[in-house]
LUMKOLFI-65295 format. One record per residue (C-alpha): residue number from 1; residue in three letters; y, x, z; chain. Coordinates in steps of 0.001 Angstrom, whole numbers, plus 500000, padded with zeros to 6 digits. Last residue first. Example, Ala and Ser with C-alpha at 12.3 -4.5 7.8 and 13.67 -1.06 7.14 Angstrom:
BEGIN
<r><i>2</i><aa>SER</aa><py>498940</py><px>513670</px><pz>507140</pz><ch>A</ch></r>
<r><i>1</i><aa>ALA</aa><py>495500</py><px>512300</px><pz>507800</pz><ch>A</ch></r>
This chain:
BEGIN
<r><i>100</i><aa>UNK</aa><py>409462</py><px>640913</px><pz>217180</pz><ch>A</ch></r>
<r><i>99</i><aa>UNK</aa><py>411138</py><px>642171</px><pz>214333</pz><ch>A</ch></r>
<r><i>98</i><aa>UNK</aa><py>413371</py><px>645441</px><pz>214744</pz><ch>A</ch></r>
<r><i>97</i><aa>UNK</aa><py>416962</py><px>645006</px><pz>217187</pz><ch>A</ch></r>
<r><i>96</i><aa>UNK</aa><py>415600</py><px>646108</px><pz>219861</pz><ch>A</ch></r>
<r><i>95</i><aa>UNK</aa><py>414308</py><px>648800</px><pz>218503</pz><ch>A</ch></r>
<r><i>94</i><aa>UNK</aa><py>417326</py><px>650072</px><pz>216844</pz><ch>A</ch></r>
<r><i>93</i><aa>UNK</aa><py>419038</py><px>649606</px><pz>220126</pz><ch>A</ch></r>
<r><i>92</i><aa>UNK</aa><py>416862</py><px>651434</px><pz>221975</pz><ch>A</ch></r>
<r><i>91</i><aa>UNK</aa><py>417004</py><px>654415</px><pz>219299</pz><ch>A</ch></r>
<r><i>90</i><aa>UNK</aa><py>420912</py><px>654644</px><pz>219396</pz><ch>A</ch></r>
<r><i>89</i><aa>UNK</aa><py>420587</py><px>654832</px><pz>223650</pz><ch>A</ch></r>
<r><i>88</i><aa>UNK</aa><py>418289</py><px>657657</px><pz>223074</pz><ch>A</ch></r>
<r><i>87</i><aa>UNK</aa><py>419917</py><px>659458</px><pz>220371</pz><ch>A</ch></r>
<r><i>86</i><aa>UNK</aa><py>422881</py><px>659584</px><pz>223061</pz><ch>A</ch></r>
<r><i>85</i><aa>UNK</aa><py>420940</py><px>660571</px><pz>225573</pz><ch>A</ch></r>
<r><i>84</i><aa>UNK</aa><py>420089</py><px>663494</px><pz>223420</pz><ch>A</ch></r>
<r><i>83</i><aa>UNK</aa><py>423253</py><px>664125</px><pz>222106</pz><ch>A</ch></r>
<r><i>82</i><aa>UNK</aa><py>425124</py><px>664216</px><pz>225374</pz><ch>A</ch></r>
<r><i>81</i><aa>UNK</aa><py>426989</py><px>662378</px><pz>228656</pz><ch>A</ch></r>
<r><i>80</i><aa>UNK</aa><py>429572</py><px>660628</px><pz>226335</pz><ch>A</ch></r>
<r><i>79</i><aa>UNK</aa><py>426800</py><px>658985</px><pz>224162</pz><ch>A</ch></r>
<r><i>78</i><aa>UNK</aa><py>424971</py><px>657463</px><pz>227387</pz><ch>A</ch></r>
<r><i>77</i><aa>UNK</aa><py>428592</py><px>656042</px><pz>227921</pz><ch>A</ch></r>
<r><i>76</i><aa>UNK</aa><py>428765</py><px>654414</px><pz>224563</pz><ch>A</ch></r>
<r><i>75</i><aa>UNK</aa><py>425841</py><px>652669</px><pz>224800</pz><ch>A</ch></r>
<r><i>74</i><aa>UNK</aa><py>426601</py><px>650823</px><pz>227852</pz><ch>A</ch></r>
<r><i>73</i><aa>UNK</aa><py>429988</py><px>650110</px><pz>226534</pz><ch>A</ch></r>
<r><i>72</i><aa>UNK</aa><py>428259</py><px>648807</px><pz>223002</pz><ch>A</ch></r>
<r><i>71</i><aa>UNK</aa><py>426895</py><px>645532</px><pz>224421</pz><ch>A</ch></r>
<r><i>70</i><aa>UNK</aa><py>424791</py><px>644401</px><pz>221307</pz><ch>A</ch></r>
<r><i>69</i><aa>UNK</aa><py>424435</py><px>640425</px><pz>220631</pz><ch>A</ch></r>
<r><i>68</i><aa>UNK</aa><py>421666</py><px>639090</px><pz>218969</pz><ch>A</ch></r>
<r><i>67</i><aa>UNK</aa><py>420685</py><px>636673</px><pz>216453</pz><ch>A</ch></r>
<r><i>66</i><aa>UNK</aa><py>417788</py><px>634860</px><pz>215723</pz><ch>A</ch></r>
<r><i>65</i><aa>UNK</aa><py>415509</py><px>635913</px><pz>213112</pz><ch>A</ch></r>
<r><i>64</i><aa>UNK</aa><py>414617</py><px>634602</px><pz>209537</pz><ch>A</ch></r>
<r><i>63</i><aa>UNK</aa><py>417903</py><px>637048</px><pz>209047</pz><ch>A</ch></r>
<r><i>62</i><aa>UNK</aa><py>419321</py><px>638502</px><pz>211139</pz><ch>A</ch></r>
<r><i>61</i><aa>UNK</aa><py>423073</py><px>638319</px><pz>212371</pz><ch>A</ch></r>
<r><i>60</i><aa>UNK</aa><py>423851</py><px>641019</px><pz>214862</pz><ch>A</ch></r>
<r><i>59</i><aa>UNK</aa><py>427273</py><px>640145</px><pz>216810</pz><ch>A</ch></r>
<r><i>58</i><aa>UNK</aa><py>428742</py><px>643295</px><pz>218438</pz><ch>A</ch></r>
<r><i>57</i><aa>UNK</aa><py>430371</py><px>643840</px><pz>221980</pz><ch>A</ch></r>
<r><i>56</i><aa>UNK</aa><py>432637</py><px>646282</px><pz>223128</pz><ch>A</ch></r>
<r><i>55</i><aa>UNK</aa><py>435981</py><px>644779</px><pz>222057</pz><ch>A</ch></r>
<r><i>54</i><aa>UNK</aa><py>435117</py><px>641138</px><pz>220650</pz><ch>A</ch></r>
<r><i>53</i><aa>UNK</aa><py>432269</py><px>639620</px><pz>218383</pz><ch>A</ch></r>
<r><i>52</i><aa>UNK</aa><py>432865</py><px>642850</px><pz>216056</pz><ch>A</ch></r>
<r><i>51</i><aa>UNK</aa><py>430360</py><px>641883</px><pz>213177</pz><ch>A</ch></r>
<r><i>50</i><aa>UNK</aa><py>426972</py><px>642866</px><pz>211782</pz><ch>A</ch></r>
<r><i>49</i><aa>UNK</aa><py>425096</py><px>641281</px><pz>209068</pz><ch>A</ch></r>
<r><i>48</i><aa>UNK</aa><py>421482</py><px>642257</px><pz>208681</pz><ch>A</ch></r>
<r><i>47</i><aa>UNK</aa><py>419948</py><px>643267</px><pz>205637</pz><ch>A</ch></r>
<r><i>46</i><aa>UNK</aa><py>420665</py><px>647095</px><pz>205083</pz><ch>A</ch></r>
<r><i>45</i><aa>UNK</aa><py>418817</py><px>647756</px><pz>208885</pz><ch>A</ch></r>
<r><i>44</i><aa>UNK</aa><py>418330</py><px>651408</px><pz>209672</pz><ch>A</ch></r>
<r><i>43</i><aa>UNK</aa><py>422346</py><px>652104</px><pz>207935</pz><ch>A</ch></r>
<r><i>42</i><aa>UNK</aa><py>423459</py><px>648229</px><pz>209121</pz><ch>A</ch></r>
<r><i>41</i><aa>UNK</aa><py>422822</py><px>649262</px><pz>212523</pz><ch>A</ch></r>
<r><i>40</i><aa>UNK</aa><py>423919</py><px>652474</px><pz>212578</pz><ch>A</ch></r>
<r><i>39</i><aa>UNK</aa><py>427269</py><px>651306</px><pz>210863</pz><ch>A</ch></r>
<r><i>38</i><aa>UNK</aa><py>427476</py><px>648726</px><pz>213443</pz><ch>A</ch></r>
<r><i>37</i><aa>UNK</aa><py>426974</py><px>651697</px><pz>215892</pz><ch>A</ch></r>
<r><i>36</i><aa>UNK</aa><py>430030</py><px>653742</px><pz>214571</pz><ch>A</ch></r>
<r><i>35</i><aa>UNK</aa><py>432388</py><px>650435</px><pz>213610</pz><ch>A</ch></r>
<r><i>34</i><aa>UNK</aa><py>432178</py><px>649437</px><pz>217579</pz><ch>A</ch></r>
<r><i>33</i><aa>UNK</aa><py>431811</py><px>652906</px><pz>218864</pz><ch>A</ch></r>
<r><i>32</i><aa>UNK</aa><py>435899</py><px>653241</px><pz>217104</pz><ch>A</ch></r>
<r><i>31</i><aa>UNK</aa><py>436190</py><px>655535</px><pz>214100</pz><ch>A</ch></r>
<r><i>30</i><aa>UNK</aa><py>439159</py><px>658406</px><pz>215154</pz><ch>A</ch></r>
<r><i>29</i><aa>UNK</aa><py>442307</py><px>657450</px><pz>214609</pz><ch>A</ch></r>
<r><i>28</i><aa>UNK</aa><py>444222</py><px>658891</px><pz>211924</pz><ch>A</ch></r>
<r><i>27</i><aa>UNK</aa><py>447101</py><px>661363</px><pz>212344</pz><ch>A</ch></r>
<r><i>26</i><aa>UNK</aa><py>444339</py><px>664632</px><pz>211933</pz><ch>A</ch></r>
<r><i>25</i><aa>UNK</aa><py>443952</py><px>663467</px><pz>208295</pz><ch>A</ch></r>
<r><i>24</i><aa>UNK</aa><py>447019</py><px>663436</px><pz>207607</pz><ch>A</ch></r>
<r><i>23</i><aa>UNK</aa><py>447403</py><px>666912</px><pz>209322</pz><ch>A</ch></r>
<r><i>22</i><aa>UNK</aa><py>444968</py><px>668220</px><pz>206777</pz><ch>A</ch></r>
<r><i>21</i><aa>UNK</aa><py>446787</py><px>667244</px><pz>204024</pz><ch>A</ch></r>
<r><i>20</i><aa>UNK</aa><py>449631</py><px>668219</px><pz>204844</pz><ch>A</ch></r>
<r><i>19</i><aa>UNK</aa><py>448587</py><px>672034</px><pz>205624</pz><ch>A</ch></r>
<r><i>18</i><aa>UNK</aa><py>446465</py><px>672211</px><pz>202480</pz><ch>A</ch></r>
<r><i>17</i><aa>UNK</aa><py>449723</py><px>670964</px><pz>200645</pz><ch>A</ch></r>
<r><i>16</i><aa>UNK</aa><py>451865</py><px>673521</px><pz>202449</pz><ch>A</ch></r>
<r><i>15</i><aa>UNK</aa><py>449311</py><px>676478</px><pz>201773</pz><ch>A</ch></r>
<r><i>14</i><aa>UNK</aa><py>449278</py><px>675828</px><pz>198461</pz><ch>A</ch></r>
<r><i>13</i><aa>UNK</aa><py>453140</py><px>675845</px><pz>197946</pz><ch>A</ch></r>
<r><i>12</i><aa>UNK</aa><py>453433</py><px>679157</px><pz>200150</pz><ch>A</ch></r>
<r><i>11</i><aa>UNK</aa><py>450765</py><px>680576</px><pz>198003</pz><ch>A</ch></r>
<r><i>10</i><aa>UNK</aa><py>452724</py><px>679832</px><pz>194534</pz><ch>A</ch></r>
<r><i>9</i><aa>UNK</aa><py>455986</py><px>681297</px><pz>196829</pz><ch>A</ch></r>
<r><i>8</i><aa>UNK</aa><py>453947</py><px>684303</px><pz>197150</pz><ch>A</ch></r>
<r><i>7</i><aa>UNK</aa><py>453210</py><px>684800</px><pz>193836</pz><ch>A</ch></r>
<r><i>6</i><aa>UNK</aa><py>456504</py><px>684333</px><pz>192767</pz><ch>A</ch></r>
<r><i>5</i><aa>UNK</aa><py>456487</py><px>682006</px><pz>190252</pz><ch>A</ch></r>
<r><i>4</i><aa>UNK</aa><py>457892</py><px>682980</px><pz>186343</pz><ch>A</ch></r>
<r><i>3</i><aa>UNK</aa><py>459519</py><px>680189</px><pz>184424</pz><ch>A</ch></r>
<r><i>2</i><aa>UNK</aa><py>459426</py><px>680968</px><pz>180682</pz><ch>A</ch></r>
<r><i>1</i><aa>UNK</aa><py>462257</py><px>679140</px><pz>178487</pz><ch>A</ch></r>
C-alpha cells in the first residue's frame, strides 16, 4: 500500500515541529548574571573554581591565591545601561580577579 501526503499537510507538519520547538525554547528562563559572569570568569580564567555564594554574589576560588568574592548587582546594572559599560564592568572584574 502507497500512502501519498498532501504537500501541504507535509508543510503543515514541518511547520508545527519548527513552531514547538521554538516555543520550548522561548518557555525557558533566560541564564541568570550569576551563571553569565561565572562563565566569564571561568572562560578568561579555566583554573579557578567559581560558585554561587548566594543571590548576587559569587565565590572565586584561586588557586596559590586567596579567594575573592564578586558582587554581581553592581555589575549587572552597568550591563543594563549598554554594551560598552557593560564590557567595562566585565573587564574590571577580569582584572581584579588576575594575579597580583
Amino acid at each position: 500500500m502507497i500512502l501519498r501526503v498532501r504537500p501541504g499537510l507535509a508543510l503543515a507538519a514541518l511547520l508545527f515541529g519548527l513552531l514547538s520547538g521554538l516555543l520550548t525554547a522561548c518557555s525557558q528562563s533566560p541564564p541568570s548574571w550569576d551563571s553569565l559572569l561565572a562563565g566569564k570568569i571561568t572562560g578568561q580564567y579555566p583554573t579557578y573554581s567559581v560558585t554561587v555564594a548566594a543571590p548576587g554574589q559569587l565565590h572565586v576560588e584561586r588557586p596559590g591565591m586567596p579567594d575573592k568574592v564578586i558582587a554581581v548587582d553592581p555589575i549587572a546594572q552597568h550591563c543594563l545601561r549598554g554594551a560598552r559599560d557593560c564590557s567595562y564592568a566585565v573587564e574590571q572584574m577580569l582584572l581584579e580577579l588576575r594575579d597580583p
